[in-house]
Structure formats: structure tokens, C-alpha cells
FIKOLZA-1660 file (N, C-alpha, C; in steps of 0.1 Angstrom, whole numbers, plus 5000, padded with zeros to 4 digits):
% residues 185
   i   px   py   pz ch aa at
   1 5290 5304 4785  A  X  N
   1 5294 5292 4780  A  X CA
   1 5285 5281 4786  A  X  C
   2 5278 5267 4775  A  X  N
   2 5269 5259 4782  A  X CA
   2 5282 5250 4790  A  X  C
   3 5272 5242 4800  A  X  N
   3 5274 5229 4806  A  X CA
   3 5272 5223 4801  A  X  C
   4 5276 5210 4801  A  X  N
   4 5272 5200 4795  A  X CA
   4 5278 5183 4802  A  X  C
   5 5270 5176 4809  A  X  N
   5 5271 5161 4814  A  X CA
   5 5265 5153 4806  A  X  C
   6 5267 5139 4805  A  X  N
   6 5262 5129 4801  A  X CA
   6 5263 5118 4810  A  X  C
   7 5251 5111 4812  A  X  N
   7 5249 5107 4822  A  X CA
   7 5237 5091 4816  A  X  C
   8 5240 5078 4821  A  X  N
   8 5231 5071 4819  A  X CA
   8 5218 5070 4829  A  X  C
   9 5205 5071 4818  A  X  N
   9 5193 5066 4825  A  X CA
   9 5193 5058 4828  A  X  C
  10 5182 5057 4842  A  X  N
  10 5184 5045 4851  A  X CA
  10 5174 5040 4847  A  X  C
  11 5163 5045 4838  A  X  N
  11 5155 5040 4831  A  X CA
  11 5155 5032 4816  A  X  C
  12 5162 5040 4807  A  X  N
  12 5162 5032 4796  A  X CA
  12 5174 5027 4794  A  X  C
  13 5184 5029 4801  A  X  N
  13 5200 5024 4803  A  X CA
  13 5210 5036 4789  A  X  C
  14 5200 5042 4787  A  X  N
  14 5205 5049 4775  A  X CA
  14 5212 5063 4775  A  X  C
  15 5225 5070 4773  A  X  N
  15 5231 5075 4771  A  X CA
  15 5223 5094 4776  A  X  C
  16 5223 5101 4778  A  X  N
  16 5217 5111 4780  A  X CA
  16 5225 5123 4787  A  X  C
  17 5222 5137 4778  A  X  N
  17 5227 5145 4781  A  X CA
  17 5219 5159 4790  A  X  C
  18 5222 5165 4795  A  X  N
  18 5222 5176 4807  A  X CA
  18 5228 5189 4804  A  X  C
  19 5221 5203 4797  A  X  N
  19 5229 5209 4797  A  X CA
  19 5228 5225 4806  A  X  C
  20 5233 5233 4805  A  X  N
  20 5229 5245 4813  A  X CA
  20 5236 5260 4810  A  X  C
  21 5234 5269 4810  A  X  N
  21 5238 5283 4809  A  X CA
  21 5249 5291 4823  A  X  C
  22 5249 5302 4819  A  X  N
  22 5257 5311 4833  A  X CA
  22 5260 5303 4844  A  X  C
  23 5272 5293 4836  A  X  N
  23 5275 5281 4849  A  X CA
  23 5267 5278 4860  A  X  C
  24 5255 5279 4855  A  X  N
  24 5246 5265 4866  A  X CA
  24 5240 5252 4852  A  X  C
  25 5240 5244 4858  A  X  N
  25 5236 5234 4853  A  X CA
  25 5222 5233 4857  A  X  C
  26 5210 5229 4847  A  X  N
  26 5199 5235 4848  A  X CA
  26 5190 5218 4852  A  X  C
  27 5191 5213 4869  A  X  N
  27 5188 5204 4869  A  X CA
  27 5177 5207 4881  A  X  C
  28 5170 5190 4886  A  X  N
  28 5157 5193 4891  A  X CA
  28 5162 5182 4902  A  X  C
  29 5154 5178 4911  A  X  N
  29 5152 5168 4922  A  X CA
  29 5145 5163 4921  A  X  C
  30 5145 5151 4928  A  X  N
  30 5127 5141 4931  A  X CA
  30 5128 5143 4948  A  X  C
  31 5120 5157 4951  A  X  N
  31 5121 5158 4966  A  X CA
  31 5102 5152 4971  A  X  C
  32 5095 5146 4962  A  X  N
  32 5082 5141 4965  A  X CA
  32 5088 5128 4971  A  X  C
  33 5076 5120 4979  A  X  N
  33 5079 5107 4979  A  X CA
  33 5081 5098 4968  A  X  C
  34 5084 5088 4966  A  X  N
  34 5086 5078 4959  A  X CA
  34 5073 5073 4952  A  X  C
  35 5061 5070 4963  A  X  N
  35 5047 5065 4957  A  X CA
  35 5049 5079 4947  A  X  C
  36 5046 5093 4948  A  X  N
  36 5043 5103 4940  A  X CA
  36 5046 5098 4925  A  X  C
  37 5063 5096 4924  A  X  N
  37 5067 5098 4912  A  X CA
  37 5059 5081 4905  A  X  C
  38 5061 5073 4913  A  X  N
  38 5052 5058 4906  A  X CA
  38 5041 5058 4904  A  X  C
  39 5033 5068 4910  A  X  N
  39 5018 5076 4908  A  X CA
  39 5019 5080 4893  A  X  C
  40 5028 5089 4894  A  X  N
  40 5028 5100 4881  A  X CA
  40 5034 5091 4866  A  X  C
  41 5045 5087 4869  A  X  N
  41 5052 5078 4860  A  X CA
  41 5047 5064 4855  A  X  C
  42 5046 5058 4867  A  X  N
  42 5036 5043 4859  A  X CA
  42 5027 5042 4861  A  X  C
  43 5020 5050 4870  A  X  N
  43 5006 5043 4869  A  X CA
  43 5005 5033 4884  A  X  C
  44 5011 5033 4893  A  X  N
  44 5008 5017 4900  A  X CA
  44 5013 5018 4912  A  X  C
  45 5005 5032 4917  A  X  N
  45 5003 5039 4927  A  X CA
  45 4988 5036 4933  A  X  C
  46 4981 5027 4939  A  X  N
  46 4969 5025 4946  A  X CA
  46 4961 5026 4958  A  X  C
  47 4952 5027 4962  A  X  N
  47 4943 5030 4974  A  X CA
  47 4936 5014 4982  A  X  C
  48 4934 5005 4991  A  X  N
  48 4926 4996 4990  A  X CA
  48 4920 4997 5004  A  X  C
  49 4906 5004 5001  A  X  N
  49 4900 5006 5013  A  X CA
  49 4891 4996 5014  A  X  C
  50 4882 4996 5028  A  X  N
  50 4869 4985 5037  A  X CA
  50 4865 4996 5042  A  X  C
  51 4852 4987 5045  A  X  N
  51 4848 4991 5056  A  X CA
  51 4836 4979 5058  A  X  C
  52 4835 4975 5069  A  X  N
  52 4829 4967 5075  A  X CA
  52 4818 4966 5091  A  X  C
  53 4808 4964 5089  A  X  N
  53 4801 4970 5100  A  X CA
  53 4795 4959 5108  A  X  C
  54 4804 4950 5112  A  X  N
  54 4803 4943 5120  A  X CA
  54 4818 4931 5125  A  X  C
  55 4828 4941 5126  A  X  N
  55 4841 4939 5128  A  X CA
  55 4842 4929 5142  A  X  C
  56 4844 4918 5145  A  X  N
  56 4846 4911 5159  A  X CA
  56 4863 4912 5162  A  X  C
  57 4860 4909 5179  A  X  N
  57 4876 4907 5182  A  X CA
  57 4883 4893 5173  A  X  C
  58 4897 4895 5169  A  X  N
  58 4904 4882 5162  A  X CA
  58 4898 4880 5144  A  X  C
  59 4892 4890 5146  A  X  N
  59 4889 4890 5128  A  X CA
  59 4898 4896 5119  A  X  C
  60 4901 4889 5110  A  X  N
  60 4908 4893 5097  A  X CA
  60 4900 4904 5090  A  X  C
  61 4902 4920 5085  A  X  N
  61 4891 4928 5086  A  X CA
  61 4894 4930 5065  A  X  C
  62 4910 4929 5063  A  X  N
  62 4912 4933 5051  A  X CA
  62 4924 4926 5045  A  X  C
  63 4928 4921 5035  A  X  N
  63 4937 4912 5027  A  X CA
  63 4940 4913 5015  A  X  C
  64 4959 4915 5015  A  X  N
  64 4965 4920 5002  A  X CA
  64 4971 4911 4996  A  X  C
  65 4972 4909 4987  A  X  N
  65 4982 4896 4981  A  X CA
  65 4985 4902 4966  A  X  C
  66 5000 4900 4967  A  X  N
  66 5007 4906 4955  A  X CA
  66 5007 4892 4945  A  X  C
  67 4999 4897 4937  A  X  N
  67 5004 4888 4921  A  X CA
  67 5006 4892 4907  A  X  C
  68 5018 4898 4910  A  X  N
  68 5024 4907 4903  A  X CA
  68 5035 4894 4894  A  X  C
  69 5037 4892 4887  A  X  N
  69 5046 4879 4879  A  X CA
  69 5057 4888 4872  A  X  C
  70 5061 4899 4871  A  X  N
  70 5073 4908 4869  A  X CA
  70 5080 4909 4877  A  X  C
  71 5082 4907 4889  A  X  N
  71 5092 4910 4896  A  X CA
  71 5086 4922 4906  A  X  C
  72 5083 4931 4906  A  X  N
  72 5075 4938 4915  A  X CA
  72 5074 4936 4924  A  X  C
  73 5077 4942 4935  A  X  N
  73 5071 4944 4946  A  X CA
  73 5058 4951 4951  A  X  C
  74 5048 4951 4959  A  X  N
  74 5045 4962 4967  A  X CA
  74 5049 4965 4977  A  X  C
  75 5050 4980 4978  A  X  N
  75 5054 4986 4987  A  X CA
  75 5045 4992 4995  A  X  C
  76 5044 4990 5005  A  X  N
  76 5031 4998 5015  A  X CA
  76 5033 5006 5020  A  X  C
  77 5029 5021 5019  A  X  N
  77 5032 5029 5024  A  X CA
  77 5028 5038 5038  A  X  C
  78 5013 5032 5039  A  X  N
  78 5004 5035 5050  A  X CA
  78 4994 5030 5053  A  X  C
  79 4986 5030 5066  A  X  N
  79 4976 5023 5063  A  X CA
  79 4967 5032 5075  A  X  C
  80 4954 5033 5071  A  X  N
  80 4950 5042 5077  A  X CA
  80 4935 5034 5086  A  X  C
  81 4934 5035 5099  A  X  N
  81 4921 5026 5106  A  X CA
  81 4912 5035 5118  A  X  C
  82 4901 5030 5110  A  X  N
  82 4887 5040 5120  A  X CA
  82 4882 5032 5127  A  X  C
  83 4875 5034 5141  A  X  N
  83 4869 5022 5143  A  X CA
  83 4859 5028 5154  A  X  C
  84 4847 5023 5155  A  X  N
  84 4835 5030 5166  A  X CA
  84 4839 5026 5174  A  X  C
  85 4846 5015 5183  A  X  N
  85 4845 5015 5194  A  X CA
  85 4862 5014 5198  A  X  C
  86 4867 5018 5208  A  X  N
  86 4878 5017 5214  A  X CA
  86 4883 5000 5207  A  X  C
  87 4893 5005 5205  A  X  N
  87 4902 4988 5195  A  X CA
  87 4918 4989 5192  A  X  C
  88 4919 4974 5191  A  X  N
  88 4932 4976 5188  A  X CA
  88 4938 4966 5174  A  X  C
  89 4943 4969 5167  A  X  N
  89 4946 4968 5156  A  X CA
  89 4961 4963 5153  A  X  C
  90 4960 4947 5141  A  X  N
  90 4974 4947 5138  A  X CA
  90 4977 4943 5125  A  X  C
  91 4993 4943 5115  A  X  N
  91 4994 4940 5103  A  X CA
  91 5002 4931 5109  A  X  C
  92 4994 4922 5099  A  X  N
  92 5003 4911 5097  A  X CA
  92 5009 4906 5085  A  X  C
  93 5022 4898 5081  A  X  N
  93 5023 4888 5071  A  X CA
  93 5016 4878 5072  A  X  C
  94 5009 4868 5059  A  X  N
  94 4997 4859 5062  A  X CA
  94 5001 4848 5054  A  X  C
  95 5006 4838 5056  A  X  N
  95 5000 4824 5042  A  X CA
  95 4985 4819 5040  A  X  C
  96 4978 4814 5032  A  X  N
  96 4968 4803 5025  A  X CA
  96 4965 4813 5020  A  X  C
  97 4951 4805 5016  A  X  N
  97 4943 4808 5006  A  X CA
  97 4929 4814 5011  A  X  C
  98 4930 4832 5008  A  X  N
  98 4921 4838 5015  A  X CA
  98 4902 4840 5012  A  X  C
  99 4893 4834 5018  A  X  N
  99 4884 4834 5017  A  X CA
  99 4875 4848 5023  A  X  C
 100 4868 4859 5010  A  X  N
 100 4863 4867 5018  A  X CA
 100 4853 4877 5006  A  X  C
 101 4853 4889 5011  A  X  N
 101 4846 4898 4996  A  X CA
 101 4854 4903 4988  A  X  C
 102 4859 4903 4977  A  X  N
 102 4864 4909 4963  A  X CA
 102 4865 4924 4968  A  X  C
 103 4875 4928 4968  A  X  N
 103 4871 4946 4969  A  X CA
 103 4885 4951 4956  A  X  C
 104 4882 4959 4950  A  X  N
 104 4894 4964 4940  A  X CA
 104 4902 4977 4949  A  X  C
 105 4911 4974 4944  A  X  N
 105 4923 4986 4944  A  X CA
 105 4921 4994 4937  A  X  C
 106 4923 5007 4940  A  X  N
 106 4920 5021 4931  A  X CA
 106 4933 5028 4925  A  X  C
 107 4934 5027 4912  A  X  N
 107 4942 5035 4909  A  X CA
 107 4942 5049 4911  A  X  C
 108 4953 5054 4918  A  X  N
 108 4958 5069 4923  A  X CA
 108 4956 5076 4911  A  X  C
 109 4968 5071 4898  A  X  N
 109 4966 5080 4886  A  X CA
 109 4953 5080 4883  A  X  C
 110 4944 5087 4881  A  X  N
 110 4928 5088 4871  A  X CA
 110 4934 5089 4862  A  X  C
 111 4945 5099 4856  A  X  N
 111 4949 5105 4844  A  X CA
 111 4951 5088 4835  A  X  C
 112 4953 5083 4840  A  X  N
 112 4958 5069 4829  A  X CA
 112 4964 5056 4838  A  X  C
 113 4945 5050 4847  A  X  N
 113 4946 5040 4856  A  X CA
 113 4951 5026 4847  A  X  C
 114 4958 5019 4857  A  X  N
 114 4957 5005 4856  A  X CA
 114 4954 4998 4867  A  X  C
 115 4955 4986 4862  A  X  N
 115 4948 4972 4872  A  X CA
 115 4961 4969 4886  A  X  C
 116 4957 4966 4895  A  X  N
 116 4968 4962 4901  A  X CA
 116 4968 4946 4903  A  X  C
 117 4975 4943 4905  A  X  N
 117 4981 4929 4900  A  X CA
 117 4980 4919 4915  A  X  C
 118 4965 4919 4920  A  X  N
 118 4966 4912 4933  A  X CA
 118 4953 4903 4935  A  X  C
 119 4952 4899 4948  A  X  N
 119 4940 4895 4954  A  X CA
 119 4935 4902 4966  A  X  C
 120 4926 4911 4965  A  X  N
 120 4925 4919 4972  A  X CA
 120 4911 4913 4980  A  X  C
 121 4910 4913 4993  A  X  N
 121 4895 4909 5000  A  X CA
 121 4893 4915 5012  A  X  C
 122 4878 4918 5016  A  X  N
 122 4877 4925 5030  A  X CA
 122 4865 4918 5034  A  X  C
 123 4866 4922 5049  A  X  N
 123 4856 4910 5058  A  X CA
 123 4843 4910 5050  A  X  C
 124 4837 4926 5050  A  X  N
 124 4824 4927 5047  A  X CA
 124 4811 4918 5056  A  X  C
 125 4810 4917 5069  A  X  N
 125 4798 4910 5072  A  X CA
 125 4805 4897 5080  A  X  C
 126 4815 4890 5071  A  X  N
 126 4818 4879 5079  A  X CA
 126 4837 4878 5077  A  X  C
 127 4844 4874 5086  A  X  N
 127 4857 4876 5088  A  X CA
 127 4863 4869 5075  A  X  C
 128 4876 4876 5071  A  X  N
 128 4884 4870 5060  A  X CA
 128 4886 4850 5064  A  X  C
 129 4885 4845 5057  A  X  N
 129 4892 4830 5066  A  X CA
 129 4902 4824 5058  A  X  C
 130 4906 4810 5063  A  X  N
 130 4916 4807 5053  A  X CA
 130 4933 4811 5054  A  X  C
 131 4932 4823 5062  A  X  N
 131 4949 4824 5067  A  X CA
 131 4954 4822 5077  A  X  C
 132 4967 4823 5080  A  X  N
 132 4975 4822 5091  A  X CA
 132 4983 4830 5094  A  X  C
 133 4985 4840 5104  A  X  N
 133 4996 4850 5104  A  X CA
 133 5014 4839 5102  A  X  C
 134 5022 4847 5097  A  X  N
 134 5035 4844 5095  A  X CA
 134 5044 4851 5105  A  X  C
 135 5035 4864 5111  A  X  N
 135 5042 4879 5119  A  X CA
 135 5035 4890 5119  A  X  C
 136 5037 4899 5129  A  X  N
 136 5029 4910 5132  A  X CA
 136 5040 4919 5128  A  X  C
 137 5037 4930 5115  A  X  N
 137 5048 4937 5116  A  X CA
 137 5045 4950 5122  A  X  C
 138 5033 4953 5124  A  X  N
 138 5028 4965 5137  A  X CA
 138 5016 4966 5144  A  X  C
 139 5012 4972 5155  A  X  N
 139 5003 4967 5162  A  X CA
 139 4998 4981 5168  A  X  C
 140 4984 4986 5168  A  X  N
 140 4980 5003 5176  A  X CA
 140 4970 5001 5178  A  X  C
 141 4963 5010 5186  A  X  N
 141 4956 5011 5190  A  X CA
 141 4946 5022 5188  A  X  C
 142 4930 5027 5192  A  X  N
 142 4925 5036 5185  A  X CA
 142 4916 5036 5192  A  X  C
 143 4910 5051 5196  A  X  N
 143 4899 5055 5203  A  X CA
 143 4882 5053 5198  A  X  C
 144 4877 5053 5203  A  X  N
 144 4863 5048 5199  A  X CA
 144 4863 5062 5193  A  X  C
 145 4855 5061 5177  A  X  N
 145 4854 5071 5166  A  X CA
 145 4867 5073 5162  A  X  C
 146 4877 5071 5162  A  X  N
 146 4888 5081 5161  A  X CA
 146 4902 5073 5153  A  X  C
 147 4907 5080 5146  A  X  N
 147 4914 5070 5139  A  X CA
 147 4930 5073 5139  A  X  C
 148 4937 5065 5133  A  X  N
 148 4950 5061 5136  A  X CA
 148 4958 5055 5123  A  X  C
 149 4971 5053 5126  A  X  N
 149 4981 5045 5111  A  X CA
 149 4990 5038 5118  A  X  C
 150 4990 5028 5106  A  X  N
 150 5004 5023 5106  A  X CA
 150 5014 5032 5094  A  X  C
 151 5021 5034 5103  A  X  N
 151 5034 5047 5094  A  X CA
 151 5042 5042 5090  A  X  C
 152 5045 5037 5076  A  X  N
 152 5057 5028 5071  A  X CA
 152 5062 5034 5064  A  X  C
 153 5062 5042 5058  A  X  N
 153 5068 5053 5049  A  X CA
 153 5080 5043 5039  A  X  C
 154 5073 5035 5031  A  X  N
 154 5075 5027 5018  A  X CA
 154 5085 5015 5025  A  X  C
 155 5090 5013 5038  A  X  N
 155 5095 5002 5045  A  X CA
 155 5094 4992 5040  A  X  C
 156 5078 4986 5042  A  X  N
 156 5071 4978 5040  A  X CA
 156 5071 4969 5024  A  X  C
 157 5079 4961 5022  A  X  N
 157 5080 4955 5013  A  X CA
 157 5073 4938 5006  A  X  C
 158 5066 4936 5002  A  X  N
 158 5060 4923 4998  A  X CA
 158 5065 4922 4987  A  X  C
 159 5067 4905 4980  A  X  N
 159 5071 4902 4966  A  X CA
 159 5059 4892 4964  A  X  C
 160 5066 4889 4952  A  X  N
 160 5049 4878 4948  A  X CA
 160 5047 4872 4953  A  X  C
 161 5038 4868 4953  A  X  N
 161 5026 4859 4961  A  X CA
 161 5029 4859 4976  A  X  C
 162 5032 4870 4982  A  X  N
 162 5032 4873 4996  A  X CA
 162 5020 4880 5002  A  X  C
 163 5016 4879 5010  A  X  N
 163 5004 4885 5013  A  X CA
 163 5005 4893 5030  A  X  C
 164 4996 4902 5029  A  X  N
 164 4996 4910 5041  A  X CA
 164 4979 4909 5048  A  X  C
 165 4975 4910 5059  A  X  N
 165 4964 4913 5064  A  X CA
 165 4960 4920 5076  A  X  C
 166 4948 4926 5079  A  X  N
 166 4951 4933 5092  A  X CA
 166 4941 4927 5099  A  X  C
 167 4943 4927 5113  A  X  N
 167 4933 4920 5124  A  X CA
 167 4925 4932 5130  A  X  C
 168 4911 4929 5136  A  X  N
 168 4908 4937 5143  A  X CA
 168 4908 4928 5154  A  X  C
 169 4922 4932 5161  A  X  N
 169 4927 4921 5178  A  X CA
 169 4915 4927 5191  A  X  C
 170 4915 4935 5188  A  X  N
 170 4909 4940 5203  A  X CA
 170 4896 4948 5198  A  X  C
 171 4884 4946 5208  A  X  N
 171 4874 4958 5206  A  X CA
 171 4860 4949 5205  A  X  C
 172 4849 4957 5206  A  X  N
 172 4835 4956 5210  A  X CA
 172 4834 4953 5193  A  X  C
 173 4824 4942 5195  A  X  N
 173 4819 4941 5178  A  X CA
 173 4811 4952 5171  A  X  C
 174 4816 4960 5160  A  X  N
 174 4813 4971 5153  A  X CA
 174 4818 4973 5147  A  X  C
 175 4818 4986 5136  A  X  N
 175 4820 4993 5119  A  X CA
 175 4832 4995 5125  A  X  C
 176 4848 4989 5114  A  X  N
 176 4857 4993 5115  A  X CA
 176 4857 4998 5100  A  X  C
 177 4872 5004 5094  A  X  N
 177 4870 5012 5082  A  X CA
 177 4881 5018 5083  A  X  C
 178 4887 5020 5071  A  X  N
 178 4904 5026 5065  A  X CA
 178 4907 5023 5053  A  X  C
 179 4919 5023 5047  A  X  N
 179 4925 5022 5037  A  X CA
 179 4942 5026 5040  A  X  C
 180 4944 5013 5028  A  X  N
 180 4959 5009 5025  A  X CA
 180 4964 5019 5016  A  X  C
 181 4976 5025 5013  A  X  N
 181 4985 5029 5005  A  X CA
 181 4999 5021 4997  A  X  C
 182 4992 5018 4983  A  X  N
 182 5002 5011 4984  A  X CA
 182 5010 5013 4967  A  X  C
 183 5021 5004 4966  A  X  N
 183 5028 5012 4954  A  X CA
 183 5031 4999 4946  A  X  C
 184 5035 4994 4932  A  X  N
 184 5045 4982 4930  A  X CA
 184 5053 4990 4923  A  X  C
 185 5067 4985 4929  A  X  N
 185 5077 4984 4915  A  X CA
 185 5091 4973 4916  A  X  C
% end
């Protein structure tokens, strides 16, 4: 005898049925992370790396800013930092108006990229300018050559026109280098 539920999508708000055999109901999980399924499903799952070879102490090294006008969030999920010489590293929330090099966000999907909806900029040569921290929402540290995260595991929430940046606080002037993980929905 089949099973049978009906159940509304949380997606189209629309009516939907569920059915199954030899009393199991023939259902699945979303046991991936979150970015996965927004990777797979929208599209707006992205990467936003630097790298910069002449990083000073108190420099703004990289800069996110959501301008997303749907409602959207991004969600940050990681952020990953290399750096030649012994350093220490922080994220911050940022206000103004960021002055620095254009770098794009990379769509995760290849299968069927889109644009992400921001202002994205990295030192490149000379520090980001133009902002103000609002808050440090994490701060680490990292061995000369050797690299490190901030572990937010989708925590990390921005809405429009909020912006994030990271400092290189501590360390010998030299090539720092990483990449953000980040999601909207």
C-alpha cells in the first residue's frame, strides 16, 4: 500500500505531494551545508579572493559590501588568510565609501554563474581607504607562510549596503593572500 503526505513548499508556497511503497516513505535530507544547496539551487554561492604583495600593519587588505536590493543577505561562511610573515589578522564591520582595486566575486556554480550583487575591493599595492571599522567580529593570528580562518560556519550575516573588511593589524610589510566564502539569500 503507497504513502502518501502533502505538504506545502517552502519555495513555491504551492501544495505538494510525497509518496512511498512497503511503508517507508521515500524521502531525502539536506545533510550538505546550506552554501551547497544555494550553490546548486540559485546560483549565489561565491569565492572573493586577494592577494597583495605589499600588505602594511593597520591596512585594510580586502572589502565586501552587499548591494543586493532584494532583500538578501550575505552570509559569510569563511574566510581563509596566508601571510609571509608572522601576522595578525581581523574582520571587521566597516561604514563609508571604499576606495581601492575592483576585484570580482567568483561564482561557485560554473554550471550556470551569476553576478553577485556587491562592491567588492582589495588593497592591491596600496591600502583599501575611505572606511571606518563599526566592530571586530574576529581577530587570529598566523605564522609566517602558514595559514589560518575565520570559522563562521554561515553565522555571519550582512544586509544591504552593509559592508565587511579585513585588516592586516599586525605583521612585517609583505604578500598577504586568501579568500572569502560567501552566500546571498
Amino acid at each position: 500500500m503507497a504513502h502518501e503526505i502533502q505538504y506545502t513548499s517552502s519555495k513555491t508556497k504551492g501544495i505538494e505531494k510525497a509518496s512511498g511503497s512497503d511503508n517507508r516513505l521515500s524521502v531525502s535530507s539536506r545533510q550538505d551545508s546550506r552554501s551547497y544547496y544555494n550553490s546548486r539551487d540559485e546560483s549565489l554561492a561565491f569565492s572573493l579572493v586577494w592577494d597583495d604583495a605589499t600588505s602594511e600593519a593597520g591596512d585594510f587588505i580586502l572589502y565586501w559590501k552587499n548591494t543586493d536590493t532584494t532583500g538578501k543577505q550575505l552570509i559569510i561562511d569563511s574566510v581563509g588568510l596566508n601571510s609571509a610573515n608572522t601576522s595578525s589578522f581581523k574582520l571587521h564591520t566597516v561604514v563609508g565609501t571604499a576606495v581601492g582595486v575592483q576585484v570580482e566575486p567568483v561564482c561557485l556554480n560554473r554550471a550556470s554563474p551569476k553576478t553577485a550583487q556587491a562592491v567588492t575591493l582589495e588593497a592591491a599595492g596600496t591600502a583599501i581607504s575611505g572606511i571606518a571599522s563599526l566592530g571586530v567580529v574576529d581577530h587570529t593570528s598566523c605564522i609566517a607562510g602558514g595559514h589560518e580562518e575565520f570559522r563562521l560556519d554561515d553565522r555571519f550575516r550582512i544586509g544591504q549596503d552593509q559592508a565587511i573588511a579585513i585588516e592586516y593589524e599586525q605583521g612585517t610589510t609583505g604578500r598577504t593572500w586568501g579568500v572569502i566564502f560567501g552566500y546571498y539569500e
